[in-house]
N, C-alpha and C positions, 0 to 999 in steps of 0.2 A: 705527717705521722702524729704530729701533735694533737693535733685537730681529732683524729683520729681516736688514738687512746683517750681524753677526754671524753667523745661522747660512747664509747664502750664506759666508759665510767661509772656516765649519767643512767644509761641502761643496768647498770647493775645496783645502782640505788633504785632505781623503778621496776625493779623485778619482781614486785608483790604483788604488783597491778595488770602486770599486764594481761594473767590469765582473765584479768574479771570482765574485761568488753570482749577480750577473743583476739587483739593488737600485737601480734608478733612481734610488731616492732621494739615491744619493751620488753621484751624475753631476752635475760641476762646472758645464755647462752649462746644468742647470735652472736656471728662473726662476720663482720665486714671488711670487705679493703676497696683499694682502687688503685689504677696502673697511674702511669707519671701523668696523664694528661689529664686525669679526672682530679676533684678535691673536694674533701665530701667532710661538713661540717654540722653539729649540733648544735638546732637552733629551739624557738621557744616548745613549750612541751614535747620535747624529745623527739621534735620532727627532724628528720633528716635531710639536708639540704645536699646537692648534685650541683657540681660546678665542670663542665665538659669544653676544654679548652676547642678553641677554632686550629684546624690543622687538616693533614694525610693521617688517616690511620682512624683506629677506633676507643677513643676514649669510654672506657669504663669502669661500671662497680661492679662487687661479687659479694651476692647475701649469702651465707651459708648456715649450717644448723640449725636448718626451722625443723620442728617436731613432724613427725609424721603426718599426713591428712588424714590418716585412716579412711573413712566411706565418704566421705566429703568431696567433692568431685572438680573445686574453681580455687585457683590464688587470686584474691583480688587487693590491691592497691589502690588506696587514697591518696591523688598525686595534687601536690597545689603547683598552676605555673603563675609562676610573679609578671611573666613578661611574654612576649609574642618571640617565638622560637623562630619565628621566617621558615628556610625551607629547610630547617634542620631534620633528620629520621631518628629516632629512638626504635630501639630492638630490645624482644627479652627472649629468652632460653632460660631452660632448667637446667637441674643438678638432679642427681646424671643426666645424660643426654636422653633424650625420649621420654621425660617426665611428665613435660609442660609444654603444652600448647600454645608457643609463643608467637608473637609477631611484630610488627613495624604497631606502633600504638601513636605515633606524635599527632595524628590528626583527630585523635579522639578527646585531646587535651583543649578544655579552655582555659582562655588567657583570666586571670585574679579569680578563676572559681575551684574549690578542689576537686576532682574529674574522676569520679569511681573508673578503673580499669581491670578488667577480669582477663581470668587465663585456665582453660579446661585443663585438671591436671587429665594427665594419660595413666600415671603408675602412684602406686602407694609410696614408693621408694622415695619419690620428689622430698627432698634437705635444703634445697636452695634454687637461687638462680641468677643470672646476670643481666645486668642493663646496661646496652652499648648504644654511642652515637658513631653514626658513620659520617669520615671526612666532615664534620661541623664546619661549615662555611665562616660563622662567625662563635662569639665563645657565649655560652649562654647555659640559666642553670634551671631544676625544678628541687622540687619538695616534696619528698616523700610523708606523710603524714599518718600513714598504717599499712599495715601487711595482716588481710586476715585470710583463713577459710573459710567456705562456704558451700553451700549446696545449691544445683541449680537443675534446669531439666536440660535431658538431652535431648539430640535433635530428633530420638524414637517416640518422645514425648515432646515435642514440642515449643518450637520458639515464639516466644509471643511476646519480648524484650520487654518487658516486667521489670527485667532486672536486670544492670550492666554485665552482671558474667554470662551474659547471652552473647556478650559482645568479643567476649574472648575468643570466640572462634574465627575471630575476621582479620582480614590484615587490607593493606591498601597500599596503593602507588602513590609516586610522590602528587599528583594531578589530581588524587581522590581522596574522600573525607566519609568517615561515618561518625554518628552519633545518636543517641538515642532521641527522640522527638514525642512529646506529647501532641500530636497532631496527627490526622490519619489513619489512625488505629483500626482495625480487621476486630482485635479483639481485644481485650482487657482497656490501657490509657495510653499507650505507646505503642512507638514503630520504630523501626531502624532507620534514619534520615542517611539515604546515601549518593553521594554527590560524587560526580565525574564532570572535570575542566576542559579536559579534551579526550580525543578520540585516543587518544593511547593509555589515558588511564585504566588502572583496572583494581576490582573491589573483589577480594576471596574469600569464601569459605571455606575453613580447613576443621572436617567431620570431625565431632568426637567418638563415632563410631564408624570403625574404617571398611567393616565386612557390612555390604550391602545385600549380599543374594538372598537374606533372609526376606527382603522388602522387597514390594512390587511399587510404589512410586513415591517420587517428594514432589509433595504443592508446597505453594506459598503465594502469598498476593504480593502485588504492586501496584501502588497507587501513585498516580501524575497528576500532582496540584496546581499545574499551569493550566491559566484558561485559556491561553492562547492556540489557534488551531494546529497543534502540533503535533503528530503522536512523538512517544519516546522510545527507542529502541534500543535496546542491548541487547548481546549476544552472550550465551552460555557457553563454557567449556566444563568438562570432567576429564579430571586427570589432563590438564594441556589437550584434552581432544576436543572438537568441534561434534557436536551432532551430525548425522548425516540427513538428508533430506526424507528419507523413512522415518526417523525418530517421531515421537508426540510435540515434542519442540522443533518442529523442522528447520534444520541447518541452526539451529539454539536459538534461534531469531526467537525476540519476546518484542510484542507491542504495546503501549498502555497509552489508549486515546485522553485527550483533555482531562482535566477536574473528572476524571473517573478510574475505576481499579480495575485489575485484571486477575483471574485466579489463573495459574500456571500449573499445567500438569505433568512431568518427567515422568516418565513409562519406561521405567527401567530394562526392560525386555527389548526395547526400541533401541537402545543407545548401541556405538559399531562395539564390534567383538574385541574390538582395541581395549575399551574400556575393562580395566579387571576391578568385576566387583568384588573381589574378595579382599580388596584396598582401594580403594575410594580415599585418594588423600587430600586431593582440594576440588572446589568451583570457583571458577570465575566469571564472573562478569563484568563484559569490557565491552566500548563500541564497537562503530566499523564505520568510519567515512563521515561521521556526525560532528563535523565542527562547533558545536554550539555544547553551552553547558545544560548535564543532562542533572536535574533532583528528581528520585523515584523515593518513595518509603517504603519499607519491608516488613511484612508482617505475617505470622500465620504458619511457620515454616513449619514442615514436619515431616519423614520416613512414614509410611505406610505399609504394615502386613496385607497382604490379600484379602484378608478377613475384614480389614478394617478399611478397604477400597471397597467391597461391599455393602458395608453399611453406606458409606458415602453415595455413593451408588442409589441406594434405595432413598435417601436422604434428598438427591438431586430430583430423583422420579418425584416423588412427592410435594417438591417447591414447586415445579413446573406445571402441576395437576392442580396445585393450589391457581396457582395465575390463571391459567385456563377456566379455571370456575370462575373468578373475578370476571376475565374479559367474555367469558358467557353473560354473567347475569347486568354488567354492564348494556350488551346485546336485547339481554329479555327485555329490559328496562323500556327501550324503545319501539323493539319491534311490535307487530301483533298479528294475530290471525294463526296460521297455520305455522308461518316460520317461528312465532314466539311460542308456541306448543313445540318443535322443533326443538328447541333451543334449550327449552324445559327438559324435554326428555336425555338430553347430552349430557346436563348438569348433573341428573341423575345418574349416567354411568360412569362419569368423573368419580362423582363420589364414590361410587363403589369401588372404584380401582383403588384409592386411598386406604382403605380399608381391607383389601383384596392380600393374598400375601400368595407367593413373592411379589414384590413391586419392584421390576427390573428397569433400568433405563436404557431399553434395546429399540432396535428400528420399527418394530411394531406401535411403541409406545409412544415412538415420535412421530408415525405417521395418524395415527390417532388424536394424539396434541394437535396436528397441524390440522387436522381436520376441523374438529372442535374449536380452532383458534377464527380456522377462516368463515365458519357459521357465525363465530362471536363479534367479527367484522361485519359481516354484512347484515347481521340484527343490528350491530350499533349506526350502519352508513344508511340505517332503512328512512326514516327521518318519521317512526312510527307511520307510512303511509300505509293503505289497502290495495295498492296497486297489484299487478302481478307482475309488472316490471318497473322499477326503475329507471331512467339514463340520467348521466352528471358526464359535464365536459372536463378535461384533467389539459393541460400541457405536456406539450411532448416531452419535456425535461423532467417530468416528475414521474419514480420509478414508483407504480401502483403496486404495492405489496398484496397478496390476498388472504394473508396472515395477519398484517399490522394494520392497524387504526390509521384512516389516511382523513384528510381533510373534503369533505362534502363536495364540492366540486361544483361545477356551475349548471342552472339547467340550460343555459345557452352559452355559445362560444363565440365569439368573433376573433376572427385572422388577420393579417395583415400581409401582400403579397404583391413584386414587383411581375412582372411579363418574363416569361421563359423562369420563373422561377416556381418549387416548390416547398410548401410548407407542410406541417403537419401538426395534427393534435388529437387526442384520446376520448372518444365517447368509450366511459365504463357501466357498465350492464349491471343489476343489481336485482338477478332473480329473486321477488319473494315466495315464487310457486316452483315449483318443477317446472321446468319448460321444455318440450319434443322440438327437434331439428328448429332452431331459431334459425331465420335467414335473416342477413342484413344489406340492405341495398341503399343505397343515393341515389333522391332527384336531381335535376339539373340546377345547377345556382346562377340566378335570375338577378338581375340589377332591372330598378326602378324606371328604367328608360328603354326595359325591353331586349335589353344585350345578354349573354346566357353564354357560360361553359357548361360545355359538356357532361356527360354522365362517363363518357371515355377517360377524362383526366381527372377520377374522382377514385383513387387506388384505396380501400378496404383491407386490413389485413388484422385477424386477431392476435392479439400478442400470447405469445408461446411462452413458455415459464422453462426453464432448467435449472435443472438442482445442484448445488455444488456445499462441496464439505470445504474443511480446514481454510475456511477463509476469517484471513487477519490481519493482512495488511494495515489497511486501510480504517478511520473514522469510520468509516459507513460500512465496514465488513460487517456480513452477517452469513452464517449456515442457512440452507434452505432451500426456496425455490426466488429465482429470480426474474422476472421481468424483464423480456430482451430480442426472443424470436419470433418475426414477422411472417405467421404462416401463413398458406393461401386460402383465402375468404372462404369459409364452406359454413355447411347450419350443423350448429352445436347444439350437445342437450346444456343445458342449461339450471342450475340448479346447488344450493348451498355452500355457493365461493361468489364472490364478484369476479368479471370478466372484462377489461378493457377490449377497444375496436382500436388499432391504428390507423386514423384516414388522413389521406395525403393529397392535398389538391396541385394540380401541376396550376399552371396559369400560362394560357398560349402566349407567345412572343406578340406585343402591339395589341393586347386586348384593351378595348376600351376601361377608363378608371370609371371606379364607381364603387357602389358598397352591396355587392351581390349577396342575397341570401338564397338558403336552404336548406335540404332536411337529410337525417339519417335515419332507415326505417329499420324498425326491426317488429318481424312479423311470425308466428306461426300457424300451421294446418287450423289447430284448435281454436283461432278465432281473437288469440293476444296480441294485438298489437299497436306498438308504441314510437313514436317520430323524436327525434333530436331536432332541434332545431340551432342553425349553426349561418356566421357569417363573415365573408372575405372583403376586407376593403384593397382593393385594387387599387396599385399605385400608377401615375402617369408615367410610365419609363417602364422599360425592358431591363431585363440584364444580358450582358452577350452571351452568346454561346461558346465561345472562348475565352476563358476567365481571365482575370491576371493573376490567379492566386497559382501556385506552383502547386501541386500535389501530390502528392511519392508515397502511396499506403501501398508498400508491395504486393504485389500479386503472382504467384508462380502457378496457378492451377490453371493448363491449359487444355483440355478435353480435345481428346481429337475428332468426337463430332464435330461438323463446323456449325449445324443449328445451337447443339446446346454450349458450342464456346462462344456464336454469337452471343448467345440469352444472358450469358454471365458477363459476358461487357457490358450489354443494353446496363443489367443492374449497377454496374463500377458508373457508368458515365452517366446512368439515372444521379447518381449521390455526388455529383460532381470529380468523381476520383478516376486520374490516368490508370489502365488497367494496364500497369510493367511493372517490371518484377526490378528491383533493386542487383539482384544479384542474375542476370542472363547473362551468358559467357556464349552465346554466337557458338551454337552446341556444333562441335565436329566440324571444324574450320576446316580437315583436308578433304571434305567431300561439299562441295558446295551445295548439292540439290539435299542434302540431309540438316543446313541450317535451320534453328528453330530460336524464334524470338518471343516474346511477349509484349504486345500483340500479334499474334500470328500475321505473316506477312498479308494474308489475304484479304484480313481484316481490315488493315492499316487506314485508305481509306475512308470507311465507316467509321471508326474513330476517330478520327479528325476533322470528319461534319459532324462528330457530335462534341466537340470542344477538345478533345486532348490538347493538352498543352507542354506534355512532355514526355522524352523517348528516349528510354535506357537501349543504348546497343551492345554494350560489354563492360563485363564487371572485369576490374583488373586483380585478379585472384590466378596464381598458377598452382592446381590443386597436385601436379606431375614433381612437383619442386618439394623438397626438406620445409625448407622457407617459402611458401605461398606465395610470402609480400616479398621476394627476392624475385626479377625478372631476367630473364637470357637473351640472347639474341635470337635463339630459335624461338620465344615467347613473344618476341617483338614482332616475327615474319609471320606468329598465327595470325597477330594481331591488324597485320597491316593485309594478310590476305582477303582476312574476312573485311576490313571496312574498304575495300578498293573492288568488293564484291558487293557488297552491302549498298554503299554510298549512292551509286546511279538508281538502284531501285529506291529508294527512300525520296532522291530528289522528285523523280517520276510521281510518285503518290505523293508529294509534297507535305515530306516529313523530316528531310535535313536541317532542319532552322527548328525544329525542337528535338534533334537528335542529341544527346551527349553519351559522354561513359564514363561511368563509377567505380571509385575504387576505395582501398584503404579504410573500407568498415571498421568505424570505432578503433582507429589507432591510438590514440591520444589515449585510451581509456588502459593500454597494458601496462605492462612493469617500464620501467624509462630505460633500461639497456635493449630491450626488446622495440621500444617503440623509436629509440634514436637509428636503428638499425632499420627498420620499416621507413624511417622517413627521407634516409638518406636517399633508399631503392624507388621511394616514391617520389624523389625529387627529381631521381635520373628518368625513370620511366614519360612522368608528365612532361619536360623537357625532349623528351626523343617527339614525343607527339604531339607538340605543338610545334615542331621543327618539321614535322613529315605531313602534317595537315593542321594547318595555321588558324581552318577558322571551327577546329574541334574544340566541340566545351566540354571539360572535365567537371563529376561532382564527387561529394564526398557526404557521410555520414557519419556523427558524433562528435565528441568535442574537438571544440574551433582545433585546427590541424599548424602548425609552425610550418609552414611552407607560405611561399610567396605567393602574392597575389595575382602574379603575372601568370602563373601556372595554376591556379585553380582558380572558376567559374562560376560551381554553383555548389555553397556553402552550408547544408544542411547540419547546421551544429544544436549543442543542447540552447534551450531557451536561455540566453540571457539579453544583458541591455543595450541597445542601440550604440552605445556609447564605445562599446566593446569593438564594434564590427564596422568601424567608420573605415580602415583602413581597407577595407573589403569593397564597402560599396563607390570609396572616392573614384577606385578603380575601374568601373562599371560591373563591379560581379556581384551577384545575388547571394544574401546571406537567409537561411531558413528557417523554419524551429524543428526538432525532430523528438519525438517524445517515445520513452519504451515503459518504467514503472511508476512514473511519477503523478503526480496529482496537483493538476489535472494532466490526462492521457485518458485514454479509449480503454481502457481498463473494465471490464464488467461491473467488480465491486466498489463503483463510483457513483456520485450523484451523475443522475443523466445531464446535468449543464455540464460536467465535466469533458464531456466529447462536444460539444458545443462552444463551449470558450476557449479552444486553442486557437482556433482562428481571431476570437479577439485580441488575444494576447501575442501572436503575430503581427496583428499591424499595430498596437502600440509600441513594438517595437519596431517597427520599420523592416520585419520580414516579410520575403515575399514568397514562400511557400510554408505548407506542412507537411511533416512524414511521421509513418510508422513503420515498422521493421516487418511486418507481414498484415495479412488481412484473412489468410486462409489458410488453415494447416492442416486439411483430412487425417493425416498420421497420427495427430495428438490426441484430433478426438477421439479415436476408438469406436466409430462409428460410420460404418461402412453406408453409403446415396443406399444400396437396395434395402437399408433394414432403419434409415431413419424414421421416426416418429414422424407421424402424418398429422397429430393435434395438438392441442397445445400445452399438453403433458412433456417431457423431456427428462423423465427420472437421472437418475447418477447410475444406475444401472443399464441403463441403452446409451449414454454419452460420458465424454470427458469433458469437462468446466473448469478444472482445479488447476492442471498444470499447463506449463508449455510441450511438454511432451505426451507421448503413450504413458499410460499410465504401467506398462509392461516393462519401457524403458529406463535403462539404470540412471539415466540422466533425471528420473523424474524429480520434479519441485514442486512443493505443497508449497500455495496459499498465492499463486499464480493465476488469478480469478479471472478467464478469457483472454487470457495470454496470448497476444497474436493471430485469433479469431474474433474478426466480427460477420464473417456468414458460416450459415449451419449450412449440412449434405443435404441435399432437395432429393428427392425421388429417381429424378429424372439424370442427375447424374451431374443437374447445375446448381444451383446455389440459393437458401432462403437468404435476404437483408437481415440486419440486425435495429432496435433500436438505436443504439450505439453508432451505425451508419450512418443512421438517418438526421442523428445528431449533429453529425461531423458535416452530413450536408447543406445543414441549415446554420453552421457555424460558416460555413466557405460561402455563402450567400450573402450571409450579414458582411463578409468580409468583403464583398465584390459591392455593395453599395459604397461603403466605407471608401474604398477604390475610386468610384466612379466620382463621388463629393469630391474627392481632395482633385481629380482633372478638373474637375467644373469650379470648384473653388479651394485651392491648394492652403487657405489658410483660416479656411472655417473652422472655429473654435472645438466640432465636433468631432475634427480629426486627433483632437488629443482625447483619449480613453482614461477616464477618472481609473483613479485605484479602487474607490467604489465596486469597479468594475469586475476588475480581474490586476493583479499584478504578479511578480515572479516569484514571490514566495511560495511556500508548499502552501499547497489546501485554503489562499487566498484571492476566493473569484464570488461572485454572487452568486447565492442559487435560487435566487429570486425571479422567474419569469417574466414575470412582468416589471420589474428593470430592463430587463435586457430588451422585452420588445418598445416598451417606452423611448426607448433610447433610440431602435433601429428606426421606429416611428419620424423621430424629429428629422432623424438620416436623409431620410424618403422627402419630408418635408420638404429639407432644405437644397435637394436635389432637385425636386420639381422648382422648387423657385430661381433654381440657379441656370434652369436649361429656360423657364420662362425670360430669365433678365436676358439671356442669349439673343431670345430670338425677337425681344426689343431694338 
């Protein structure tokens, strides 16, 4: 108390001063105290010193009697900390209650500097307020060194952290940190630096204006200054609610790729009917599953009227039309003749649109941009020639945008190819004229010695474009059209976009080696026409037609034609993939002649001369049960009827020795009371059936499963390391990789090596299969075999891209970029390929050399796969082609040399 009265003392000897900076502090008036735990002492220039003993309970002070704020709208505090507080919390509150927009403030303090701290008042009434420590771990003190007023903007005008009482509206978990940061800044010299430790931290904003229905949206940017390949994600709440996957933030997910920024858009209109805008009290953003420490900086933040979404609006039209003129006359720059008068005349109605009023940014404006973008392409990829066609060779892993500036490409290609295997790669087309019905054909490719494939295994496919929105994901996300469906060869007009060819060379089993060349023609009526020329070096070795690689890309689509369900196997086992469905449950076990499998029984043989190498006969799902993954005995007797049905016909077609059956999808992945409960029933289950048929192999999908190894067989878990799965394979069981969003997966909005290097990152790790969760979902796409797109257009209009579902369906989720599709509806009722397949196929190829080396020489250096390469981190693989074919190159080498020391 003494301490106490003394510096009231000291305050009322300084009470002439204090109006002159605006320093409450020294306003004779105030009245301070503190409860038993706190002890609050006057030190030099009438700072205030805090002494918050370690305990239970909430050591505090109480300032009272500060003069009115009148229009002044922030309390802000000059706090010095002497010393590092550890994980202690400081809190403040007004007087009365609902004055002042207080918070949790201890991480905004730095340690020996004074640490401006602001607080939005709410009411004119605000006289004071308190600072409390909760449960202080250890006893520690700060320094008050001013208490002033101020004026700041609100969030209807505008955060752009100028000034620390921007900062007042924030509070944080004990795991997060803000502070203000001259680094990064949107606008002005600062941003908000906001740091989250782990996945349960969380950083708030609590509005100074609480009725929102006046506004129609809040932006803000986020910038991620790591250059490391990682995007950053946080998730949004308002009011404690989640967005729903309809929101403009779908499900609040925000992404912000590398060293670059993200503007964010809340569409207020979008958010669930939970949320009452007529109090809007906080936002949060907090992770989800992201164990790593996440720094974003904030900047930019604002409340938007209608009005003023409009301007923006007209504002966006106009940057975008500005770019478009650049990547035009970039375009003019090179091209000439007919397409650079082309080119000219676009510029000119750019410009006018600029000028033009209203300047909307509607779909018309975009399909216009896109147009204008992709003449501005192919003036720039013209190389100023006179030609009327172009050709340039691309790699199959590189996605040809017909919007973006891609790199010139080769005018000749050489391949690399073992026997029974196929490759592929991209002749792109670069009309400088208008071109009528282009047809594109292949000669025969010829080796030096007179040896010659076919013009039959020389597959032509133009690549189809599909449009897809709200894609975010991903580094490489982008809105637009994409790069992806392999339609069937026909003559296109041709004219003011670039057009790649997908050509796919099979190579017959035991074809003589050698370095075959030859052409790709593209010709029309009118008299244009122009040859690629292209070449395959032929390796001495085959590959088998029964691969070792396991492969599990589900397939449920089984047409009951028996031509067009053959045709859609032909293509599964064209791309090296088992056409069986992960989830077939042996449909209608009490009628035998009504079972239906995947592959249709009929088929069986035919797929097994063409390599299948594995066969789902029942998923262990009882859909009759509360609990699925809970089994009965009546579940037992379906189960054992149908395999004691099943079994003799499978031997017969000589398919019991890659028969197994799946169960327990993604158990590992639920809540732990849920999944302790799953594993128990999976433990009895697997146990009753290896008791009843001994030499049954059980598999499983998603993360590694807590069950014994004596009971499961074939381990398709998430990617991780060798190291992990020893206890697996000491056993003789096969561990897998299984991928659904990650990167890399077979994901649409990914670099094309990304479906291509799973398979390398499988045998680095010593797995022996790949899977994916589906490969064909008709229902999602919204897009009915009779009404598919026959060219290689695919608007967002005749198809679904975006989600894993109908777009109808309440399940749907934006930013799900070919989610579970990689073939489009064919005409015929079968199925177009996808790039993305075709990747996947030339990834399980590379992997069957890989394979073949380690028989022939099990300790050749090249069976270890650099990190170079590919490793398990996110978004850590080459996308380098030609690494990867250098590499498979030496493969081949070292294979030929190892089968010649053999036969030494």
């Amino acid at each position: 108390m003494k301490n106490l009265l003394l510096y009231l003392a000291v305050l009322a000897l300084c009470g002439t001063t204090w109006a002159d900076n605006g320093n409450h502090l020294k306003n004779p008036a105030l009245k301070i105290k503190a409860n038993e735990k706190a002890i609050i002492n006057q030190i030099d220039d009438g700072a205030l010193e805090i002494i918050f003993h370690a305990g239970d309970g909430w050591p505090q002070i109480e300032v009272t009697a500060l003069p009115s704020p009148e229009e002044l709208n922030s309390l802000r505090l000059e706090i010095y900390l002497p010393e590092n507080i550890e994980d202690n919390m400081l809190t403040l509150k007004g007087y009365p209650a609902n004055t002042l927009n207080g918070n949790y403030f201890h991480s905004t303090l730095k340690v020996g500097e004074v640490s401006p701290v602001a607080f939005p008042i709410l009411s004119a009434d605000l006289n004071g307020f308190q600072i409390a420590a909760k449960n202080p771990k250890t006893t520690f003190r700060i320094v008050i060194k001013g208490i002033y007023y101020q004026q700041t903007n609100y969030l209807t005008e505008g955060y752009d952290f100028e000034s620390p009482a921007e900062m007042g509206a924030w509070r944080t978990s004990v795991n997060a940190k803000i502070e203000l940061s001259d680094e990064f800044a949107i606008s002005g010299k600062q941003s908000l630096r906001m740091e989250w430790k782990d996945p349960n931290a969380t950083i708030a904003l609590i509005p100074d204006i609480t009725d929102w229905r006046p506004y129609k949206q809040l932006r803000f940017y986020l910038n991620n200054p790591a250059p490391f390949p990682q995007k950053k994600m946080r998730i949004l709440r308002v009011n404690n609610v989640r967005p729903g996957v309809e929101c403009s933030l779908a499900s609040g997910m925000m992404f912000v790729s590398p060293e670059s920024v993200q503007e964010f858009v809340l569409d207020l209109e979008t958010l669930p009917k939970s949320v009452d805008l007529s109090n809007v009290y906080n936002l949060h953003f907090y992770g989800l599953d992201q164990d790593v420490e996440v720094i974003l900086h904030l900047d930019s933040m604002k409340l938007y009227t209608e009005k003023e979404v409009e301007v923006l609006t007209i504002g966006r039209a106009k940057k975008e039309i500005e770019l478009t003129i650049e990547m035009l006359n970039k375009g003019k720059n090179i091209a000439t003749g007919e397409l650079s008068n082309k080119i000219k005349t676009v510029i000119a109605d750019m410009q006018k649109l600029i000028s033009s009023a209203p300047l909307n940014y509607n779909d018309e404006l975009i399909d216009n941009i896109t147009q204008a973008r992709e003449l501005a392409v192919l003036g720039s990829s013209s190389s100023g020639e006179k030609k009327s066609l172009i050709l340039r060779g691309m790699p199959a892993t590189e996605k040809i945008f017909r919007d973006s500036f891609f790199s010139g490409g080769e005018k000749s290609f050489e391949l690399s190819a073992a026997g029974n295997e196929r490759e592929s790669f991209q002749v792109v087309a670069l009309p400088l004229k208008d071109l009528k019905n282009v047809q594109v054909t292949a000669t025969p490719l010829k080796s030096s010695n007179g040896n010659m494939i076919s013009t039959k295994n020389i597959k032509i496919n133009p690549v189809g474009y599909i449009e897809v929105e709200e894609s975010f994901v991903y580094n490489s996300s982008r809105d637009g059209f994409w790069p992806d469906i392999l339609v069937h060869n026909q003559k296109l007009n041709l004219s003011d976009r670039i057009q790649p060819y997908w050509i796919t060379v099979y190579i017959p089993p035991n074809c003589k080696a050698g370095l075959y060349q030859g052409e790709i023609h593209f010709t029309t009526k009118d008299g244009v026409s122009e040859r690629y020329p292209y070449k395959i070096k032929v390796h001495g070795f085959s590959l088998p037609i029964k691969g070792e690689l396991l492969t599990y890309f589900d397939w449920r689509y089984n047409p009951e034609n028996p031509v067009t369900r053959r045709k859609c196997y032909e293509i599964m086992l064209d791309h090296r993939l088992n056409p069986i469905s992960m989830y077939t449950n042996g449909h209608s076990p009490d009628n035998e002649k009504t079972y239906k499998n995947t592959p249709h029984t009929d088929d069986l043989e035919y797929c097994i001369s063409r390599g299948m190498n594995l066969l789902n006969i029942w998923y262990l799902y009882d859909p009759s049960n509360e609990n699925p993954f809970e089994f009965s005995k009546e579940y037992q007797g379906k189960i054992k009827k149908f395999i004691d049905y099943y079994k003799p016909i499978l031997e017969k077609k000589g398919a019991w020795d890659i028969a197994a059956i799946n169960g327990f999808d993604e158990i590992m992945h639920r809540p732990i009371k849920v999944r302790e409960k799953s594993l128990e029933e999976a433990r009895k289950i697997c146990t009753w059936l290896k008791k009843n048929y001994q030499e049954i192999r059980i598999s499983n999908v998603g993360r590694k499963m807590d069950i014994s190894t004596d009971l499961m067989d074939i381990w398709f878990t998430t990617a991780i390391q060798k190291e992990e799965t020893q206890d697996i394979t000491k056993k003789g069981g096969k561990t897998c990789f299984y991928w659904v969003y990650e990167n890399p997966s077979p994901m649409l909005d990914l670099p094309g090596m990304a479906a291509r290097i799973l398979s390398w990152q499988a045998f680095k790790e010593d797995a022996k299969g790949i899977g994916y969760y589906s490969t064909y979902r008709p229902q999602a796409l919204d897009c009915p075999y009779e009404t598919a797109p026959t060219g290689v257009d695919w608007p967002k209009e005749t198809i679904n891209a975006t989600s894993t579902t109908s777009r109808k369906s309440k399940s749907w989720r934006r930013g799900r970029i070919g989610c579970g599709n990689l073939f489009y509806p064919d005409r015929d009722g079968s199925v177009l390929p996808s790039t993305r397949l075709a990747n996947v196929r030339d990834g399980v190829e590379d992997y069957e050399y890989l394979a073949m080396l380690k028989k022939l020489d099990p300790t050749h250096p090249l069976l270890t796969i650099p990190d170079e390469i590919v490793t398990l981190a996110n978004d850590d693989y080459t996308k380098d082609f030609e690494v990867i074919e250098k590499y498979r190159r030496q493969v081949a080498k070292a294979i030929e040399d190892a089968i010649e020391n053999k036969k030494q």
